[in-house]
C-alpha positions as CSV (number, residue, x, y, z in Angstrom):
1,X,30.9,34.3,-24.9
2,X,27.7,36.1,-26.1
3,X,24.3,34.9,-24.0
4,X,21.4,36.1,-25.1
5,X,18.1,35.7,-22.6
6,X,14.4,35.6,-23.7
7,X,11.3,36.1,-20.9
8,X,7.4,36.4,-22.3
9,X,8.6,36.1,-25.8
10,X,11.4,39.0,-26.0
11,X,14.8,38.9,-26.1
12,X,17.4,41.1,-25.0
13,X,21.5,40.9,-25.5
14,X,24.2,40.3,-26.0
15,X,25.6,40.3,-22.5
16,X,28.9,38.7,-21.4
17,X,29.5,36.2,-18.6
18,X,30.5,39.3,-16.2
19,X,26.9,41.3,-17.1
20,X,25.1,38.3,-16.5
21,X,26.5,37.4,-13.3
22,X,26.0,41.1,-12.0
23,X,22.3,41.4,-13.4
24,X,21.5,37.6,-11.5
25,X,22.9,39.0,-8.3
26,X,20.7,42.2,-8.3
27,X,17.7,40.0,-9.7
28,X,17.5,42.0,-12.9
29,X,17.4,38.6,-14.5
30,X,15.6,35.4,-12.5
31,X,16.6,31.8,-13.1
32,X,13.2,30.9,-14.7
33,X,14.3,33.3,-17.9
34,X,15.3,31.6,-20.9
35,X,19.4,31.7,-21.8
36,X,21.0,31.4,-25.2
37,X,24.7,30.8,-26.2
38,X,26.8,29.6,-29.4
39,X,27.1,25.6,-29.1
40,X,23.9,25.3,-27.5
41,X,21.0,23.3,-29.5
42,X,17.9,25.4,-28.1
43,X,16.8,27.9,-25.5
44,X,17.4,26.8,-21.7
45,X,15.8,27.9,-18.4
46,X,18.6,30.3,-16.9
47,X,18.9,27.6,-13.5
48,X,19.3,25.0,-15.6
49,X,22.4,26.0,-16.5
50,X,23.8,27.7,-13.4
51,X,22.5,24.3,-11.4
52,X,20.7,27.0,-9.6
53,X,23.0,29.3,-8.2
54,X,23.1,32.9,-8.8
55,X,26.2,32.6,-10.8
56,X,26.7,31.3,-13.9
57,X,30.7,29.8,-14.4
58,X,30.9,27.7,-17.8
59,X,33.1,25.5,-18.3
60,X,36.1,26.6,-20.1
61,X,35.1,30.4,-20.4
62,X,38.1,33.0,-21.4
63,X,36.2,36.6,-20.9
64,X,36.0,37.9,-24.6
65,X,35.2,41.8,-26.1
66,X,31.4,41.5,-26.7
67,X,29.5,41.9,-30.1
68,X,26.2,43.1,-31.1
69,X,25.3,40.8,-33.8
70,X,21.9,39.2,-33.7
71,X,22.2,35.1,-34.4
72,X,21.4,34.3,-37.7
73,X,18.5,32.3,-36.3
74,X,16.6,34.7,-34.0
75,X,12.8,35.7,-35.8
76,X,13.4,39.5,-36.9
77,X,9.4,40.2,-35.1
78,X,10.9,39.4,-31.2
79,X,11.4,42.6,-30.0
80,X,15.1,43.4,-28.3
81,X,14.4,44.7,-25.3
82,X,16.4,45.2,-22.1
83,X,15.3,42.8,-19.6
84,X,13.1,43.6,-16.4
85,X,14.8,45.3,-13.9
86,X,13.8,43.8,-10.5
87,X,13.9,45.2,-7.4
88,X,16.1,43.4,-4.8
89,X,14.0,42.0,-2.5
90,X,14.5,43.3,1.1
91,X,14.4,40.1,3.8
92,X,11.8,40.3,6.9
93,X,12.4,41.6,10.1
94,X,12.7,39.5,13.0
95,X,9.7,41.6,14.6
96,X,7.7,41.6,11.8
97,X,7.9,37.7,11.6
98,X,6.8,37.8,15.0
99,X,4.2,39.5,14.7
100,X,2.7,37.9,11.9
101,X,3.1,34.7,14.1
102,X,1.4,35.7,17.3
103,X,-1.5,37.0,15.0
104,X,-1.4,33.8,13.3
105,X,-2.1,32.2,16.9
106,X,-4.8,34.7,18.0
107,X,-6.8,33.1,14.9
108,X,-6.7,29.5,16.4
109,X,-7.8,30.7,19.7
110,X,-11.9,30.3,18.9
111,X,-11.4,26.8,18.4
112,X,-10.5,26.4,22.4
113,X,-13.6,29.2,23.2
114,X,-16.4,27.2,21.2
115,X,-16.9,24.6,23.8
116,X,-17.9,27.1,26.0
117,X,-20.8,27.8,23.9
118,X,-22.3,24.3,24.7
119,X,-21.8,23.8,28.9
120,X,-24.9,24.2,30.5
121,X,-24.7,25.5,33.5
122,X,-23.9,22.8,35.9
123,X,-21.5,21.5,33.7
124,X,-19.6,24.6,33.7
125,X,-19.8,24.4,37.5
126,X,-18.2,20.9,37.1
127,X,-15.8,21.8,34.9
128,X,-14.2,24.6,37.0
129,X,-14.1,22.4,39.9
130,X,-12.4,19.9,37.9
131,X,-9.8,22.6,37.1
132,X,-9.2,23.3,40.7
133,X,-8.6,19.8,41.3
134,X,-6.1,19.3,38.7
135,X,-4.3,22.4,39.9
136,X,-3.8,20.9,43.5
137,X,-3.5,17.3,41.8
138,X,0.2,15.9,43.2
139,X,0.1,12.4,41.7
140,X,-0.1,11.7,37.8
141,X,-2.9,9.6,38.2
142,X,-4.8,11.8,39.6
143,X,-3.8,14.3,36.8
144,X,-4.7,12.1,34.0
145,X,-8.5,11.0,35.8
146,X,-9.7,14.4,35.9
147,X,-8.3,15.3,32.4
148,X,-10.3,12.6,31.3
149,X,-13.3,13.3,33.1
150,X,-13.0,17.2,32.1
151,X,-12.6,15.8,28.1
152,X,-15.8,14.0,28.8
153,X,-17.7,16.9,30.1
154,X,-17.0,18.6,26.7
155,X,-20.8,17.9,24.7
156,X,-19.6,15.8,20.9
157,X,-21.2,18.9,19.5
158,X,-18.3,21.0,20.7
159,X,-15.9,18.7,19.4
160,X,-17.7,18.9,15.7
161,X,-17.7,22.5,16.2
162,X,-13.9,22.6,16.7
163,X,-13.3,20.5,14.3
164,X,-15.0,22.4,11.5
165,X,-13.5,25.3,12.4
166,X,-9.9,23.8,12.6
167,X,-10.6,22.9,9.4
168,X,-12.2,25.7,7.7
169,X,-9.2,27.9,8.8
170,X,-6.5,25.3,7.2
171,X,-8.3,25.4,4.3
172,X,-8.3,29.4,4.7
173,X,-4.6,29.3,5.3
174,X,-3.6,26.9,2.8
175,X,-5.6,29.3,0.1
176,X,-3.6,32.2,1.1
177,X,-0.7,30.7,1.1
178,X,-0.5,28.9,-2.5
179,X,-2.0,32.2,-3.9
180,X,0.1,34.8,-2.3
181,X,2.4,33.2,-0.4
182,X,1.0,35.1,2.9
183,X,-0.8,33.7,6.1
184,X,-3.7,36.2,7.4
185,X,-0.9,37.7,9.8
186,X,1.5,37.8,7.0
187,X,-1.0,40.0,5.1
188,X,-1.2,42.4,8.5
189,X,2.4,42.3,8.7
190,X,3.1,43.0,5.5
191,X,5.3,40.2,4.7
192,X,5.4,36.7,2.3
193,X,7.0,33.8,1.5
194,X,9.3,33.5,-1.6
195,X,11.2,30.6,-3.3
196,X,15.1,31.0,-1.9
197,X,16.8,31.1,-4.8
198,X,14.2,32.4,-7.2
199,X,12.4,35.1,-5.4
200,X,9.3,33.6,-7.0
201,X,5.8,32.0,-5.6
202,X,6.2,28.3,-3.9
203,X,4.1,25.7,-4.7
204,X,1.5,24.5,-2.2
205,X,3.3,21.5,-0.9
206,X,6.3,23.5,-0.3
207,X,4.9,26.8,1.2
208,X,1.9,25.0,3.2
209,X,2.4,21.2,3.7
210,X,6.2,21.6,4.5
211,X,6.8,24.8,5.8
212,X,3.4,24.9,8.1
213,X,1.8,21.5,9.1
214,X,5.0,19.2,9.4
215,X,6.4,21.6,11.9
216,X,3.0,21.8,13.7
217,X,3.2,18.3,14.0
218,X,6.5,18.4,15.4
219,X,6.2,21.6,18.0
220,X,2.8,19.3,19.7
221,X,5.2,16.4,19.8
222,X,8.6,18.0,20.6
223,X,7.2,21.5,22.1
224,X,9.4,23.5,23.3
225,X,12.3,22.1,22.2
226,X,11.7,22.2,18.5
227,X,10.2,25.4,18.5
228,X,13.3,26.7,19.8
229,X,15.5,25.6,17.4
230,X,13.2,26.5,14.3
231,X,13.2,30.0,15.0
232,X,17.0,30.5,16.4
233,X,17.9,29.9,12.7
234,X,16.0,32.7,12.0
235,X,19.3,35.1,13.6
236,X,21.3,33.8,10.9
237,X,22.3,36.1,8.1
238,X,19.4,35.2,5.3
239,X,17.2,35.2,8.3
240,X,15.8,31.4,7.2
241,X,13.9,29.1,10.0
242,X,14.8,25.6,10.3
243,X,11.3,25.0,8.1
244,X,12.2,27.5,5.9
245,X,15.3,25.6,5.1
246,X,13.6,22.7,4.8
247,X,11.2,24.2,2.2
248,X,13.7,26.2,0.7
249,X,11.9,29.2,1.2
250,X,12.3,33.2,2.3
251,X,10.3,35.9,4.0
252,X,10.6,39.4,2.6
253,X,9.0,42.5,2.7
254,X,6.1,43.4,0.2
């Protein structure tokens, strides 16, 4: 079997089944390229037919001495050219990952500061003796009472203020993410977020909504529990999280 693959308008090949398969597992060849054989009707992405793994095993194949003719159909102006030789990508470090998170965290930290900005001074005063309280509070009522009344010492201008800024740095984050597939600390740490199987750039709902808010949803609600299990998938051999699973992502080196 001859297969012949196209990417940005050039072809290259003949390669056999064996060439193929060695050039998808180095990621000289990605499953978005197009792929050409005799008995197919027109040019297919590559993952199409490989389902999406990194090997492609046709049905009925008996390895055969390869040719060099061109098919009778190709256009004599695409230009035969040996296809893009990628390097492999190398996965994150544990520490790097790490680091990129805690700098990640040290971004959110304003919003908590800002309401310091509008205490006067009394309510300051207030509010740290309300701390105290809660500190030596033994019963539960007691605790939730003087979170209440600490909440209410907090001006609706401070809230607004956090708010906006909560926002703002979503928005930030989101942008980052969908156009480089980095978070601010990614960027610092040197590190990004590629499709699994692909290597490629994830869409936004994968590499933002999926992989970041659902699972800050669920650390709030389930913290530390779920936190914990996310990243102890991270030891594993492809070094994936639990939400990288879920988004089908990776995080490599630059």
């Amino acid at each position: 079997m001859q297969i012949y693959l196209a990417r940005n308008n050039q072809q290259a090949g003949p390669y056999t089944v064996e060439q193929l398969n060695q050039m998808l597992a180095s990621q000289q060849v990605l499953l978005t390229d197009l792929a050409w054989h005799q008995g197919m009707a027109e040019w297919k992405a590559l993952g199409e037919l490989t389902q999406g793994k990194l090997v492609f095993e046709p049905v009925g194949y008996v390895a055969e001495t390869p040719v060099t003719t061109t098919p009778s159909y190709q256009n004599d102006t695409i230009q035969k050219i040996k296809v893009e030789t990628k390097a492999p990508q190398e996965l994150a470090t544990i520490n790097s990952r790490i680091l990129a998170k805690i700098l990640d965290l040290f971004l959110w930290f304003p919003a908590a500061i800002l309401p310091s900005f509008f205490l006067q001074a009394d309510q300051v005063t207030q509010l740290n003796a309300l701390q105290q309280k809660m500190q030596s509070a033994t019963a539960s009522s007691q605790m939730v009472q003087y979170q209440q009344e600490l909440l209410n010492l907090i001006p609706v201008e401070a809230w607004q203020s956090m708010f906006f800024y909560i926002i703002a740095m979503l928005a930030v984050q989101a942008y980052s993410l969908a156009k480089t597939g980095q978070s601010l600390g990614k960027k610092i740490a040197k590190i990004k977020i590629v499709d699994a199987n692909t290597g490629e750039k994830v869409n936004l709902t994968r590499v933002f909504l999926l992989r970041s808010v659902i699972f800050i949803i669920l650390n709030m609600i389930f913290m530390p529990f779920i936190t914990i299990i996310d990243h102890a998938f991270a030891f594993s051999g492809n070094r994936q999280t639990l939400h990288d699973k879920l988004a089908k992502t990776k995080v490599i080196k630059q």
